[in-house]
MMTF fields as JSON, N, C-alpha, C and O atoms, coordinates in Angstrom:
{
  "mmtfVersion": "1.0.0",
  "mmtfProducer": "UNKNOWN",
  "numBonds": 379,
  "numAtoms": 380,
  "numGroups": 95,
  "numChains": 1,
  "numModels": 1,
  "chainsPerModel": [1],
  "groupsPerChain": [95],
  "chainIdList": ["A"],
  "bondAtomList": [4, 2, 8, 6, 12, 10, 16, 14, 20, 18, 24, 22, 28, 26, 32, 30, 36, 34, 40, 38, 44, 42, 48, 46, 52, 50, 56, 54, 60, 58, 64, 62, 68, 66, 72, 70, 76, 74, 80, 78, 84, 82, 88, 86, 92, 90, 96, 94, 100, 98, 104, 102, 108, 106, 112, 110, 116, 114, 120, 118, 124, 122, 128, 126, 132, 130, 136, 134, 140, 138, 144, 142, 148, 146, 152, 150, 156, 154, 160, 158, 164, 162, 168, 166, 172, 170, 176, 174, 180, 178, 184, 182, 188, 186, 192, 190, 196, 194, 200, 198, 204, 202, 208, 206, 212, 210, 216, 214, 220, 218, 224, 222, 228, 226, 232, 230, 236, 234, 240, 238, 244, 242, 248, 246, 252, 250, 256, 254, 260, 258, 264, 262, 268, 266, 272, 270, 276, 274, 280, 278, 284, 282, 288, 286, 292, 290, 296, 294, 300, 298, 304, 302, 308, 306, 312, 310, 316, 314, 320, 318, 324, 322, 328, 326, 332, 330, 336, 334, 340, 338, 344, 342, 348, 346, 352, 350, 356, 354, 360, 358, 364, 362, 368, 366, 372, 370, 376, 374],
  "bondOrderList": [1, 1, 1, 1, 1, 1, 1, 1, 1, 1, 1, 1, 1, 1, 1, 1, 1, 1, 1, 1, 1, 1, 1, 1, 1, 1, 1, 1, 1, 1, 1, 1, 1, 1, 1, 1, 1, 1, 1, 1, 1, 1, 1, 1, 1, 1, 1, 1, 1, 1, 1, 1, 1, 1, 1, 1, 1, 1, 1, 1, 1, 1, 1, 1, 1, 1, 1, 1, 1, 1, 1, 1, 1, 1, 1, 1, 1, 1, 1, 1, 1, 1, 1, 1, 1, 1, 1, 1, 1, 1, 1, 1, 1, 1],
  "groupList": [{"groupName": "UNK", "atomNameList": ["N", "CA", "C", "O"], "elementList": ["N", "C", "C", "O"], "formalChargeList": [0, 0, 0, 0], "bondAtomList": [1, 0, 2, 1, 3, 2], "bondOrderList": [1, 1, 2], "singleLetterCode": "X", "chemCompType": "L-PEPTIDE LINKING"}],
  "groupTypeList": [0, 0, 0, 0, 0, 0, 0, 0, 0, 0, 0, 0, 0, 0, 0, 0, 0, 0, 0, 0, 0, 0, 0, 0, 0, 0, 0, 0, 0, 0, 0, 0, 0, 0, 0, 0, 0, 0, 0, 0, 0, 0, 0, 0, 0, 0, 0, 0, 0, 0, 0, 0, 0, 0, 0, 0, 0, 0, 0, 0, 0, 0, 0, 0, 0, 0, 0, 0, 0, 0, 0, 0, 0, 0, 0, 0, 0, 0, 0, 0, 0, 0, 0, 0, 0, 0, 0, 0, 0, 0, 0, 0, 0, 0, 0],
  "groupIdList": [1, 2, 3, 4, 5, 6, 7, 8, 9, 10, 11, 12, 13, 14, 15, 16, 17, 18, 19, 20, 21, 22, 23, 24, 25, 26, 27, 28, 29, 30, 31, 32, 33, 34, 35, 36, 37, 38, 39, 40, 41, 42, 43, 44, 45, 46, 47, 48, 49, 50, 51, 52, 53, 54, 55, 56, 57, 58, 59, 60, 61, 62, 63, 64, 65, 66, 67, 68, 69, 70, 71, 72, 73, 74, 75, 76, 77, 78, 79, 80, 81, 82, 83, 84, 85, 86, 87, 88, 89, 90, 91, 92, 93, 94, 95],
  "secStructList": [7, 7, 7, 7, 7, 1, 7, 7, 7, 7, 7, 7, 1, 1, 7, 7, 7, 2, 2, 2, 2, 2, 2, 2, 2, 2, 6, 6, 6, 7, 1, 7, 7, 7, 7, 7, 7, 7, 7, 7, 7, 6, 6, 7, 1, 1, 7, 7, 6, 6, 7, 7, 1, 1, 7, 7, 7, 7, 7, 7, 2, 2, 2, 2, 6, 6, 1, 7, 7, 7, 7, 7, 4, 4, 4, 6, 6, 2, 2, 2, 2, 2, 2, 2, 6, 6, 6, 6, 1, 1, 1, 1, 7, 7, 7],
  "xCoordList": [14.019, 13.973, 15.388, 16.366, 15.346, 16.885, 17.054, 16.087, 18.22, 18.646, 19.304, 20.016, 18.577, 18.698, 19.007, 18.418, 20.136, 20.581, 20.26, 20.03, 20.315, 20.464, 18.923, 17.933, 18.987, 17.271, 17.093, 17.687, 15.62, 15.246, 14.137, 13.646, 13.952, 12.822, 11.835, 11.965, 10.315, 9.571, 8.249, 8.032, 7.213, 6.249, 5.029, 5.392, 3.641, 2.303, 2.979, 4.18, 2.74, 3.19, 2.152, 2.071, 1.496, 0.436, 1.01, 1.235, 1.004, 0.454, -0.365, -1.362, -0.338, -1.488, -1.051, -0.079, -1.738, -1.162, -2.509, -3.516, -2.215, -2.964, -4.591, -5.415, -4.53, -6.101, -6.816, -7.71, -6.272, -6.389, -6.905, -8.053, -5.904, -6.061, -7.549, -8.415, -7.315, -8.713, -10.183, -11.222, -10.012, -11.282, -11.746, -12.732, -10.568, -11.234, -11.116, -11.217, -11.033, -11.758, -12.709, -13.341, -13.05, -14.194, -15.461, -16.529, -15.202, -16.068, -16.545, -17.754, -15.875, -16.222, -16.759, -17.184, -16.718, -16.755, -18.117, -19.113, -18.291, -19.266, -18.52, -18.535, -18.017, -17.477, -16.426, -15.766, -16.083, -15.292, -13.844, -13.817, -13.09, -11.532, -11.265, -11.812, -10.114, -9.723, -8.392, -7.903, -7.618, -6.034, -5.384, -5.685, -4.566, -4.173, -2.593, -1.955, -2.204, -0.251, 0.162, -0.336, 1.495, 2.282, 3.782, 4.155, 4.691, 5.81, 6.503, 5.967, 7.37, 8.59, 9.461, 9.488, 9.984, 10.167, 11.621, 12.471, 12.028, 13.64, 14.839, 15.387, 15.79, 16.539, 16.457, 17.295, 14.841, 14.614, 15.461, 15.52, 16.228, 17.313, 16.595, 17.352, 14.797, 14.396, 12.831, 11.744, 12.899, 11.605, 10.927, 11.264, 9.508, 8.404, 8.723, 8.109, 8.976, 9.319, 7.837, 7.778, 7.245, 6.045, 6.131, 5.113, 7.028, 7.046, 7.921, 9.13, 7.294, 8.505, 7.55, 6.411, 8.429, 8.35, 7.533, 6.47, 7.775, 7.175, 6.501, 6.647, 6.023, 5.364, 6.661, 7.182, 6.968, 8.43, 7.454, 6.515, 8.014, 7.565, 8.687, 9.703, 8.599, 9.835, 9.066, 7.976, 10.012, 9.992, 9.898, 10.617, 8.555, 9.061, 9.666, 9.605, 10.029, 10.835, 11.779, 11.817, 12.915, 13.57, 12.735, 12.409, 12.42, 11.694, 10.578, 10.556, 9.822, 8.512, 9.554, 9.156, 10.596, 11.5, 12.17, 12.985, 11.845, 12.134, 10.638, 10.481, 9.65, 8.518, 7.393, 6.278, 7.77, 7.247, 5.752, 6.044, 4.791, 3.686, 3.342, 3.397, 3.061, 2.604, 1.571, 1.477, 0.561, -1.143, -0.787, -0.082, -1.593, -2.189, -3.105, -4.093, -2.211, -2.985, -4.466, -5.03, -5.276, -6.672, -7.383, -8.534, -6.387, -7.292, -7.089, -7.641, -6.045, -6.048, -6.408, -6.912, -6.413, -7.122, -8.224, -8.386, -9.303, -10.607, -10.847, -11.858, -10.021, -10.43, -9.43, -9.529, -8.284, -7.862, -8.594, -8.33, -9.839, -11.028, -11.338, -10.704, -12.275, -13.324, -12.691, -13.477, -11.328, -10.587, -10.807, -11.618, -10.377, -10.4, -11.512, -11.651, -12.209, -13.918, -14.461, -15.48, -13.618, -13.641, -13.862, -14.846, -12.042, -11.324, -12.159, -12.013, -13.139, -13.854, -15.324, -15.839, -16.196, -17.469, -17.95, -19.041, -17.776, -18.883, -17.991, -17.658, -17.26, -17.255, -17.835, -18.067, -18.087, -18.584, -19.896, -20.784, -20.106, -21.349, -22.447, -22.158, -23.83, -24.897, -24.946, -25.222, -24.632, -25.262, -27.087, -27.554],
  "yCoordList": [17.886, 16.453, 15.909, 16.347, 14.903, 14.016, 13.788, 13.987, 13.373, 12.35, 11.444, 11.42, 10.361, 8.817, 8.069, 8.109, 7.334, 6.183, 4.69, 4.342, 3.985, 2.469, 2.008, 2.739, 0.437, 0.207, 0.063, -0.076, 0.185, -0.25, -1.52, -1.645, -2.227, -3.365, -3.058, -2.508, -3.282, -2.647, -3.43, -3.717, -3.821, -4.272, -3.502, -2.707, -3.842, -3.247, -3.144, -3.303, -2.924, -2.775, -3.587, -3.879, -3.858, -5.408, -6.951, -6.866, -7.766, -9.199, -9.614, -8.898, -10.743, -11.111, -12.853, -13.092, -13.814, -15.401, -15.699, -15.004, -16.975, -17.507, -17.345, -16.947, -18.003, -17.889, -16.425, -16.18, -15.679, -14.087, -13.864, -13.649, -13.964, -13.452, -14.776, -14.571, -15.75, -16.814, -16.618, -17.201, -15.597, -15.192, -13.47, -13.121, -13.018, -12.082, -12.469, -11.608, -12.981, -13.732, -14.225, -14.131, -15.246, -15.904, -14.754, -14.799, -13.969, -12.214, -12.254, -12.442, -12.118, -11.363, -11.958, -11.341, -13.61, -14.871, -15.32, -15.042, -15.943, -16.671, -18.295, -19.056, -18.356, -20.195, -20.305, -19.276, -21.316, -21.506, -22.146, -23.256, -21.685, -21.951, -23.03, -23.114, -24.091, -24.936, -25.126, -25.616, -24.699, -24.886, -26.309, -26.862, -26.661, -27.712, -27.401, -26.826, -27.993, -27.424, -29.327, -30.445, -28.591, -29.424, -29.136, -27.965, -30.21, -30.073, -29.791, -30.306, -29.18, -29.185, -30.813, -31.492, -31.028, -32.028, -32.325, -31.695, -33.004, -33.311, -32.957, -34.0, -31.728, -31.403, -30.879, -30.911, -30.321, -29.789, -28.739, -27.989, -28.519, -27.118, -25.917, -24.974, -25.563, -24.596, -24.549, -24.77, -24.336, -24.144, -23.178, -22.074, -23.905, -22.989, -21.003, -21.051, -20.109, -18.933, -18.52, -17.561, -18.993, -19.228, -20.555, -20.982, -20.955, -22.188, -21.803, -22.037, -21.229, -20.625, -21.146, -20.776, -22.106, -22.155, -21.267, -21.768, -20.198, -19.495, -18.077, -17.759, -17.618, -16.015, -14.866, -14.557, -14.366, -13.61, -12.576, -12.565, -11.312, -10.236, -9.095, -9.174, -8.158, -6.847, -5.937, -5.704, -5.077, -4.398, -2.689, -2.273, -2.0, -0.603, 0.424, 1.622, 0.156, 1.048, 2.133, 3.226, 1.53, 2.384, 3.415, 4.538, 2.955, 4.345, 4.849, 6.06, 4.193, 5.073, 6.271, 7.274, 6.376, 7.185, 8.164, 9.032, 7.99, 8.913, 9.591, 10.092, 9.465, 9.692, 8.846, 8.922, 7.912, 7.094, 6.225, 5.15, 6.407, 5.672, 4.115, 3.854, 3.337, 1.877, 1.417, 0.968, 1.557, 1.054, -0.418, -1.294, -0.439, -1.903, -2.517, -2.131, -3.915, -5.123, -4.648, -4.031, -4.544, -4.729, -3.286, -3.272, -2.38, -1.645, -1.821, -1.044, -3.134, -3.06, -3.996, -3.974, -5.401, -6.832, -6.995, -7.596, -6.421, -6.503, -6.055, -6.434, -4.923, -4.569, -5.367, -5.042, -6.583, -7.704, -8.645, -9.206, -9.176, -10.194, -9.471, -9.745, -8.462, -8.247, -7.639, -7.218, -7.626, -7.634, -8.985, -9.13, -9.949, -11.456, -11.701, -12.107, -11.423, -11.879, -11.221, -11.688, -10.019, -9.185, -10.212, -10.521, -10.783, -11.413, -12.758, -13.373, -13.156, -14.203, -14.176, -15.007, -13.31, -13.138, -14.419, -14.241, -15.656, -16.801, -17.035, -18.216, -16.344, -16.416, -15.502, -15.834, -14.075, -13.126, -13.571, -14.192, -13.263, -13.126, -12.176, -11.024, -12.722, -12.062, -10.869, -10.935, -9.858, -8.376, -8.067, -7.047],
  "zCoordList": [7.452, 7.227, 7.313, 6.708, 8.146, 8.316, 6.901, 6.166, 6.392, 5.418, 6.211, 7.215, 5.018, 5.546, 4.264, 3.184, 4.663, 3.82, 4.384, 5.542, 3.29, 3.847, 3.844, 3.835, 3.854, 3.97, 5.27, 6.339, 4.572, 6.114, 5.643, 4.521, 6.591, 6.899, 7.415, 8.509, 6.844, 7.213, 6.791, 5.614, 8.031, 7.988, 9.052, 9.92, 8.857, 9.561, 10.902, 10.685, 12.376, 13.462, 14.104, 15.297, 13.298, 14.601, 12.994, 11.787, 13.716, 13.181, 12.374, 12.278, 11.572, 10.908, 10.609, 9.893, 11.13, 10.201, 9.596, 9.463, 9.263, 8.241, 8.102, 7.278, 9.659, 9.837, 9.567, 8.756, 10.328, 10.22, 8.612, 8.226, 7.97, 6.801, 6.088, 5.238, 6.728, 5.638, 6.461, 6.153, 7.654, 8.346, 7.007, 6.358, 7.203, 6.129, 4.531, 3.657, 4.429, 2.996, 2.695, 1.643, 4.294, 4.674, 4.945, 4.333, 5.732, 5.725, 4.634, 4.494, 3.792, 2.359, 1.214, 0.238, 1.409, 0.366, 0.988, 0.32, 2.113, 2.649, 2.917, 3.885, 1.827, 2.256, 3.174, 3.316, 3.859, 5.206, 4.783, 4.253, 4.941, 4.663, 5.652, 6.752, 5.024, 5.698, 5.564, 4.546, 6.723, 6.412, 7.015, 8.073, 6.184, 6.561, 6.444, 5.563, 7.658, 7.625, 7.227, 7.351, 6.661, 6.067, 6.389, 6.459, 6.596, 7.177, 5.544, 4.563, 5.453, 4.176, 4.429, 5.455, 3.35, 3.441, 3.95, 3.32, 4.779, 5.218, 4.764, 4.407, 4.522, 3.986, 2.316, 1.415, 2.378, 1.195, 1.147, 2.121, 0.046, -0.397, -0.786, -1.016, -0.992, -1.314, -0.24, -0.774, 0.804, 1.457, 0.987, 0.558, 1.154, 0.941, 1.253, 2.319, 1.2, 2.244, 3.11, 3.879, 2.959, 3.946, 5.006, 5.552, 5.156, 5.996, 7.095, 7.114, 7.97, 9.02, 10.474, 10.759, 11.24, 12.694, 13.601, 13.966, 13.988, 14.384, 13.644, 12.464, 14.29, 13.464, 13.726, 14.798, 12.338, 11.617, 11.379, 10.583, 12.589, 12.298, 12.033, 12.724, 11.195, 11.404, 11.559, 11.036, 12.757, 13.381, 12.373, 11.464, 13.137, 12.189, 13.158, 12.879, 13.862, 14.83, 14.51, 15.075, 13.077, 12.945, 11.86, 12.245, 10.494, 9.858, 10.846, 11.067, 11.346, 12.987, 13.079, 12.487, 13.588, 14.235, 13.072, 13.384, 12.01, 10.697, 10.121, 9.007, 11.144, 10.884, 10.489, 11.006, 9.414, 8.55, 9.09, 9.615, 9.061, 9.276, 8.724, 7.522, 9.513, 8.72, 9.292, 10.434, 8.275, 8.451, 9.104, 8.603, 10.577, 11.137, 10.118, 9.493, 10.21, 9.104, 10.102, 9.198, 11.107, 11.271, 9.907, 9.471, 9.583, 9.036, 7.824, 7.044, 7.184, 5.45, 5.152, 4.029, 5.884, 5.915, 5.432, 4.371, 6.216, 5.091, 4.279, 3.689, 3.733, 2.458, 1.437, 0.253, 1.842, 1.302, 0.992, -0.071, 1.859, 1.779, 0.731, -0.288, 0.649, -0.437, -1.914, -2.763, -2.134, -2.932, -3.242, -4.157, -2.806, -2.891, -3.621, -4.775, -2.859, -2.891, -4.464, -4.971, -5.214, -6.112, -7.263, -7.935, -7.212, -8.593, -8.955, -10.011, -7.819, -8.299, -8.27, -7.522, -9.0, -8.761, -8.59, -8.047, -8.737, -8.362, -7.293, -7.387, -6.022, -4.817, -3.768, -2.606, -4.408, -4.037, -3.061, -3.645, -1.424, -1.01, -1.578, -1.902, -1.704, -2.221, -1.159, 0.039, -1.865, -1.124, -1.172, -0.666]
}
């Protein structure tokens, strides 16, 4: 095994935005999500950290290359919905 110092940055190796994630909630809930975007406001000094221009992904390239595995959001996402769908039994779909 290498030794390795320093961090590293490290996210799933596929994507996921908003909708993504309120389709598997929606899976798991039954009711239909409605997003509505909102601009931050003109020289606000503390933005939302969810309010980003485009889709901010990091790269797992460097730990990949130290071995390190990172589950694709398609295979941990839905089991995020029905987690969701968990914490609020009067959202839960009837099984």
């Amino acid at each position: 095994m290498n030794e390795v110092t320093g961090a590293f940055a490290v996210a799933s190796p596929d994507t996921a935005d908003v909708y993504d994630v309120g389709a598997s909630v929606e899976g798991a809930t039954g009711p239909k999500a409605q997003v509505v975007g909102k601009e931050d406001p003109a020289g606000d000094p503390d933005p939302h950290p969810f309010s980003r221009p485009a889709d901010f992904a990091v790269p797992a390239d460097r730990a990949g290359s130290f071995g390190h595995r990172f589950t694709p959001v398609a295979e941990w996402l839905p089991e995020l919905g029905r987690a969701a769908a968990e914490t609020d039994p009067t959202t839960a779909k009837e099984q």
